[in-house]
N, C-alpha and C positions, 0 to 999 in steps of 0.2 A: 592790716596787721603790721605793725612795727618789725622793723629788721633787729636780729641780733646781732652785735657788730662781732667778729669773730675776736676768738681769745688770742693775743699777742704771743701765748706761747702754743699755741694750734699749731703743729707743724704742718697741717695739711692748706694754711695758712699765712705761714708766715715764712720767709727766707731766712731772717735774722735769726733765730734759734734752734735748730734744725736738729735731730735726735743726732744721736749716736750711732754713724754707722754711714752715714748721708755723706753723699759728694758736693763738700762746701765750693764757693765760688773759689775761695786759694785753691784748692785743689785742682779744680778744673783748669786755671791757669797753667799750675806749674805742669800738668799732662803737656799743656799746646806748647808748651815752651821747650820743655823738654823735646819736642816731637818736632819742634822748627829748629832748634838748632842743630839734629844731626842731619848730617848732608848724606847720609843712607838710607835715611829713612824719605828725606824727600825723592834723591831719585826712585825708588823702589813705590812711592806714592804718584809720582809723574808714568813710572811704566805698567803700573795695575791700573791706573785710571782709564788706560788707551788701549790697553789689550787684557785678557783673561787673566789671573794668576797662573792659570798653570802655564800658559807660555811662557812666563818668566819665571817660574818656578824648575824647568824643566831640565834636567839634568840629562843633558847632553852627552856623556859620557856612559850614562847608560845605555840611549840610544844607541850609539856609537858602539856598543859593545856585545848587544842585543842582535844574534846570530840566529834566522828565522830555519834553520836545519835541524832534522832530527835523525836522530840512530835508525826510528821503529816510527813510522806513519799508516796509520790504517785505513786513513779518507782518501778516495777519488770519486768523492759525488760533490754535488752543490748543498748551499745548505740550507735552511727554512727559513720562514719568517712570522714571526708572533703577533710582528704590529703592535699597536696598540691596546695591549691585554698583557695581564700577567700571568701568561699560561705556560712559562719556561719549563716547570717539572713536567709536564706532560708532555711537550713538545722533544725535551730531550729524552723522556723515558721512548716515545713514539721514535726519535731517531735510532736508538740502540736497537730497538726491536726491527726498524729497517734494512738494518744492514745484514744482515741472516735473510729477512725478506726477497731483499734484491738478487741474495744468491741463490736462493731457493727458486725464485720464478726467470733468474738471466733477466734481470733488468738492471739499466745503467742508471736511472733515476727510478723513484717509487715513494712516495707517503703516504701513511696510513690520513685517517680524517681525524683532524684536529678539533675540528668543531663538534664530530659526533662525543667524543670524549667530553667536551666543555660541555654542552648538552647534558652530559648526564652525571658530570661533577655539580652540574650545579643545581640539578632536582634532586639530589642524592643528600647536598651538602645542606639543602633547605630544610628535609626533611630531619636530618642529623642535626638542625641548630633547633628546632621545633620540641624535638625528643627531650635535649638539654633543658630548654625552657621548660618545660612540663616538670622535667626532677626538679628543679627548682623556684616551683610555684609559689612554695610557701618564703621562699625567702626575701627579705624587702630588694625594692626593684635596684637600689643605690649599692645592694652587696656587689662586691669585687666582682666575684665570678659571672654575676648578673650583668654585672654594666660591661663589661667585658665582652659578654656574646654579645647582648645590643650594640656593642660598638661596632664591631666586624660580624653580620650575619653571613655574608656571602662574597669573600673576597675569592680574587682569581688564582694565588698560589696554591701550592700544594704541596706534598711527600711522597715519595717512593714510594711508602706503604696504601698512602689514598690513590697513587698512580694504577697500583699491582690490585686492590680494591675493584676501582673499575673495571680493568680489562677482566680479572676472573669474573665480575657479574655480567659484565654486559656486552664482553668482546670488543673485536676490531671492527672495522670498514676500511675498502679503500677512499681515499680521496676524493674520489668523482662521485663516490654517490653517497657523500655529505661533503659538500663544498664548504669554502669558507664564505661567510657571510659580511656585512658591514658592522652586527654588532660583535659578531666575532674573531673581527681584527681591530674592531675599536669597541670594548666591553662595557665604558663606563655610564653612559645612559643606562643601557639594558640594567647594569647592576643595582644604578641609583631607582631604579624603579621595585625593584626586586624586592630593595634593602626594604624600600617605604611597605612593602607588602609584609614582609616580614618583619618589622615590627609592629606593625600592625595585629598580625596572626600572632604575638608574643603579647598583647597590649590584651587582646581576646581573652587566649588560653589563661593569662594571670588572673582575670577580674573573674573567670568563670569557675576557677579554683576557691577566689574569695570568697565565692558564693556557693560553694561547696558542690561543687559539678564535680561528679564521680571520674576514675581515670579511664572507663568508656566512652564517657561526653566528651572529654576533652580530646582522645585520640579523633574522634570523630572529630572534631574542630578542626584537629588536624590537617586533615587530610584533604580537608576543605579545602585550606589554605594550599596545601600540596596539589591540589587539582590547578588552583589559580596560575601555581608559578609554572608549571605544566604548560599551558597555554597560552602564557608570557611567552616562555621558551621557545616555543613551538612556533609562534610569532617572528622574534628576533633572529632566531637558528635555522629554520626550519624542522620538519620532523624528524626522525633517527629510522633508517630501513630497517624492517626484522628482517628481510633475506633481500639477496640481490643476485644476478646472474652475472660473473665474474669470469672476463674471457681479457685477452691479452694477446698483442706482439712482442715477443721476446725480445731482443740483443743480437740475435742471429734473424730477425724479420721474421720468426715461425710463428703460426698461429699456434695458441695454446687456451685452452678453456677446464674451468673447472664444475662449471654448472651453477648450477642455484645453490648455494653457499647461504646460512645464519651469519653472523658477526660474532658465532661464539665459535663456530665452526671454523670460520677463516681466520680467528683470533687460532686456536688450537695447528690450526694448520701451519700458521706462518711466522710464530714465535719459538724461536728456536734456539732460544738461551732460558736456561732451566728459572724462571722467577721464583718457584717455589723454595730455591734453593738460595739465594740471596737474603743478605741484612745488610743494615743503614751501619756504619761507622761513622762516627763521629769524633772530634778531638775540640773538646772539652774541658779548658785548662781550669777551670774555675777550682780554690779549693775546697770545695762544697761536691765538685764532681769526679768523685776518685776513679781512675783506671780500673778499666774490667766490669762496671757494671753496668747491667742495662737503666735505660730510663726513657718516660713514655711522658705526655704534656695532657693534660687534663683537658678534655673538653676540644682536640684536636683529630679531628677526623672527617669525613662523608659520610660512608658505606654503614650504615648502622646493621649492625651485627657484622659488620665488616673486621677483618685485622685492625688493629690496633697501631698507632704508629712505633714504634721501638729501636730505638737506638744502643750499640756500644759503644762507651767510650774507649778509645786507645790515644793512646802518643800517637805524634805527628809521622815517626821514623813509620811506625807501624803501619799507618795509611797510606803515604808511599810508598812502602814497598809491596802493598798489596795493591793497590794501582798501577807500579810500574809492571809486576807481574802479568795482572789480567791483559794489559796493552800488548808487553813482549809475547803474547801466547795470542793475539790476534784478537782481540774481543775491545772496543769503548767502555770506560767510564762513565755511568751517572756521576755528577759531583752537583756540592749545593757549596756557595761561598759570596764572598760580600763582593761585590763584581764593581761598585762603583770607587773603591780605594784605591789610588796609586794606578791609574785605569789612564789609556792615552785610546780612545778608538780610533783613530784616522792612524794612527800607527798600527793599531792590532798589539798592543803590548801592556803587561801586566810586572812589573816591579815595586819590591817594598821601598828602592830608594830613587822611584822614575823623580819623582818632587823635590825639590829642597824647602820647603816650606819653613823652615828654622831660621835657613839664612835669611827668607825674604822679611817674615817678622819679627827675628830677635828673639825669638825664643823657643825654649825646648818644650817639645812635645812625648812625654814621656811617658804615657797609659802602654802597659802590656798589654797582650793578647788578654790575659785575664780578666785583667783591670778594666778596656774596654767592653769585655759582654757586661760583667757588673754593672756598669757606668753609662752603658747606653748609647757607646759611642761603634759598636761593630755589631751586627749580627749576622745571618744567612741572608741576600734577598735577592739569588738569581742561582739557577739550576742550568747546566750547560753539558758537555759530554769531553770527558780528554779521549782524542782522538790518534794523540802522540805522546811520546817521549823520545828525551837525547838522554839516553845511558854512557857513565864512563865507567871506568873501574879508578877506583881511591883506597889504598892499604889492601888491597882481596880482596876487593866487598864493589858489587855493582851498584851503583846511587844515581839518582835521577839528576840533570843538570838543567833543564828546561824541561818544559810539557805544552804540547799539542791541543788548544780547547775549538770546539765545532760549537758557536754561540747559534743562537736563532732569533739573528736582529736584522739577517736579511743581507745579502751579498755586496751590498753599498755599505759594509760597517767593516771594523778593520781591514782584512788583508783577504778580500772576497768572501768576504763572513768569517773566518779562522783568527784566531786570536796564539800569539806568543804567551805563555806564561812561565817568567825566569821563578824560580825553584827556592828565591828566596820569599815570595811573595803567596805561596803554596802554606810556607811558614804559618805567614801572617793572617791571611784571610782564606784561606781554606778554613771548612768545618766537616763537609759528609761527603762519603762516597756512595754508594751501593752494588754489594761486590759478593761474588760467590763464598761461602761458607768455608768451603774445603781450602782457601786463599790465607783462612787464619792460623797461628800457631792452637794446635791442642787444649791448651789452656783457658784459651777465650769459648771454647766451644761450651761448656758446662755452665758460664756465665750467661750465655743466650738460652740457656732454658729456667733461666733464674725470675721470680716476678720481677717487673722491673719499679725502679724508683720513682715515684709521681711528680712531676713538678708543676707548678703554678699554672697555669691557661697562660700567663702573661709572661713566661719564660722567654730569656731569646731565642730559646732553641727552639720553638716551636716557628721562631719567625718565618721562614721560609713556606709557611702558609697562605701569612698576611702580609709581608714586605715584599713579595715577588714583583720586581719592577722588568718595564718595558724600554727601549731604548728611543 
C-alpha cells in the first residue's frame, strides 16, 4: 500500500507551521538566552545541580532563630515507628491513648499493637469499599464516584472517626501479642495484592448486578470476597487474639497482672480520655467552606454502620487556642496537616519561611492557603500528635509561639523522633485537630448536631485517608 505523504500543514507533522499556542524554535532560543545571560541564574544552576534545592534554599536565619524550648512539654517517652506504611492516623491516635496507659499501669515505655488495628482497618475497609460498589452497581463503571473507589480500594491512611471506629468494635491489644510484621512495616505488596482482589470482587458484583442478581446474591458475593481478604490478612499480619492473659513489671519492678482480658475489655480498661466526647476540627478557608459548619466526604469510611467521619470548620485562631488549651491542661493533640511543606527532618523543624524558593528561581509564588486546597497544591497527608507548646502572653491574651509534635517516623528522624513547629507554619499547613467538645465556645456546640454538608469522595479533605505518607 502506497504511503500518504503527510499534509505540510499537519502540525503533528510539520515544525514550520505550528498552531497557535506552541513553543516556536525563536521562542525556545530567547528562553536559553535569556537564562545564559543572567549570572544568578547560572550560579543558582551550578549549586542546584551539585546539591538539593533545599540546601540552598535554606534560610538560615530561620534556623538560627528556631529555639527548640517550650513553656508546656508533656513527652518523656520514646516515640514509634510506622515504617513503611501509611498508618500515621492510627499510630498517633494509639500514642494519645498510651500516655493515660502508661500512667494507669506505672510503665515508662508501653504500645498498644499497631498492627492489630491495621488488621482490622483493612478487613473492615474492604468490606466498606464492597458495600459502596454494590449502591453503585447500576452506574457505568467510568462514573466519578466509580472510578474513584476503583482508584483507592484500600489505601493505608485514615481519620479520627475511622480510628475511634475501630477501637469501639474491636478494641485494643498490647503489643506483644500482635507484633509488627514485614508486611506491616512495609504495606505495599500486601496492598497491591488486596487492591487486585478487590477489584476483582467489584468486576464480580457489577456484571452480576447486570444480570440482575437480586441484593442477597450479591451480598453473598460479597462476603466471599471478604472471606478471601480475611486470609490474605491473616497471612501477611498474622491473626488478631480475641483474649490474652495480660500480666506486667511495672516502673517500680512489682509484678502486676490483670488475667485473661478480651481487647474490648483492655481497650475499655485503659483508654482513659473520654473519645466519645471528642470532634474533628478543621480549618477550611475555601469560600465554598463557611465557618461553623459541619461536613462529611462521601464514600469515606471503614466501619460500616460505623460513625461517620464529620468535621467542623473553624478559624485558625480557634484551633489554636483549643490545642493550646488541651496541652496547658496536660492531655496530646491528634492533629492531621501537610507534613511534607517547608519540612527540614535532619533538623526536626517545620517553618512557612524555612525555603526561599523565590529567590532561588525568580519568582513569586503566590497560591493562598485557599487557593492551594482548590488547586491541588496542599492537602492533609500526615497525622502526628502536639505533644508541646511555648505560650507567651501578647496584649492580655496567651497565644502559642512554637508547638511540640511526637511524629512516628522512628527516633532516627528529627530531633529523636520530636519535631519543632514555629507557629507560623501552624498557619499554613495545619488543617485538623481532634479535641474534647467542652474545649469549644457555646456556639459551635448546636452546629455539631447539625446534618453536615456532603462533599465529593474526591475532596481534599477527605485526603488524609488516601495521601497518608511514610518517611
Amino acid at each position: 500500500m502506497d504511503s500518504v505523504p503527510a499534509s505540510s500543514a499537519d502540525p503533528l507533522n510539520s515544525f514550520n507551521t505550528l498552531p497557535d499556542g506552541a513553543l516556536t524554535s525563536h521562542r525556545i532560543s530567547t528562553l536559553r538566552k535569556n537564562f545564559e545571560s543572567n549570572s544568578v541564574y547560572r550560579m543558582a544552576q551550578n549549586a542546584v545541580c551539585k546539591v538539593t534545592v533545599d540546601d540552598v534554599a535554606l534560610n538560615r536565619q530561620v534556623v538560627a532563630n528556631s529555639d527548640f524550648t517550650f513553656s508546656h512539654v508533656l513527652d518523656d517517652w520514646s516515640v514509634t515507628n510506622q515504617k513503611r506504611s501509611g498508618r500515621c492516623w492510627m499510630f498517633a491516635g494509639l500514642n494519645l491513648f498510651r500516655v493515660g496507659a502508661m500512667k494507669k499501669m506505672n510503665l515508662k515505655e508501653f504500645e498498644f499493637s499497631q498492627n492489630y488495628m491495621f488488621f482490622w482497618d483493612k478487613l473492615e475497609r474492604a468490606n466498606y469499599f464492597l458495600q459502596r460498589i454494590i449502591e453503585r452497581a447500576e452506574h457505568p463503571v467510568d462514573d466519578r464516584s466509580v472510578a474513584w473507589l476503583l482508584e483507592r480500594p484500600l489505601d493505608d491512611g485514615g481519620q479520627w472517626n475511622m480510628f475511634v471506629n475501630l477501637v469501639k468494635k474491636h478494641g485494643l491489644v498490647p503489643q506483644a501479642f500482635m507484633p509488627e510484621t514485614e508486611s506491616s512495616s512495609n504495606s505495599a505488596k500486601m496492598n497491591g495484592i488486596l487492591t487486585h482482589k478487590l477489584r476483582e470482587g467489584a468486576k464480580t458484583l457489577r456484571d452480576m448486578a447486570a444480570k440482575g442478581g437480586s441484593l442477597d446474591e450479591l451480598l453473598d458475593a460479597k462476603d466471599e470476597v471478604v472471606g478471601t481478604v480475611y486470609r490474605i490478612l491473616s497471612i501477611h499480619l498474622g491473626t488478631p487474639p480475641t483474649n490474652f492473659d495480660w500480666q506486667w513489671n511495672d516502673a517500680d519492678k512489682e509484678f502486676q497482672s490483670d488475667g485473661e482480658m478480651t481487647p474490648q475489655e483492655f481497650a475499655d480498661k485503659y483508654i482513659t480520655v473520654p473519645i466519645d466526647d471528642y470532634v474533628c476540627l478543621v480549618h477550611d478557608p475555601r469560600p465554598t467552606s463557611p465557618v461553623g459548619k459541619t461536613f462529611t466526604v462521601e464514600c469515606l469510611g471503614n466501619v460500616e454502620g460505623g460513625a461517620i467521619v464529620k468535621y467542623l470548620n473553624v478559624d485558625i485562631d480557634l484551633m489554636k487556642q483549643v490545642a493550646m488549651k488541651t496541652i496547658t491542661d496536660g492531655e496530646p493533640v491528634w492533629m492531621g496537616c501537610d507534613v511534607g511543606k517547608m519540612m527540614r527532618s535532619d533538623l526536626g523543624l517545620w517553618d512557612s519561611e524555612l525555603y526561599d524558593y523565590e529567590a532561588i528561581y525568580d519568582t513569586r509564588l503566590t497560591l493562598e492557603k485557599s487557593d492551594r486546597l482548590q488547586y491541588h497544591q496542599t492537602c492533609m497527608t500526615h497525622a502526628m500528635l502536639f505533644t508541646g507548646v511555648d505560650v507567651v502572653r501578647e496584649d492580655e491574651q496567651q497565644i502559642p509561639r512554637r508547638w511540640r509534635v511526637e511524629n512516628s517516623w522512628g527516633k532516627d528522624n528529627g530531633r529523636k523522633g520530636f519535631y519543632l513547629m514555629n507557629d507560623n507554619w501552624f498557619d499554613q499547613y495545619m488543617f485538623e485537630i481532634a479535641a474534647r467538645k467542652e474545649y469549644l465556645p457555646a456556639e459551635f456546640h448546636a452546629a455539631l448536631e447539625e446534618d453536615p454538608i456532603v462533599l465529593p469522595a474526591w475532596d481534599p479533605m477527605g485526603s488524609l485517608a488516601h495521601e497518608a505518607v511514610a518517611f
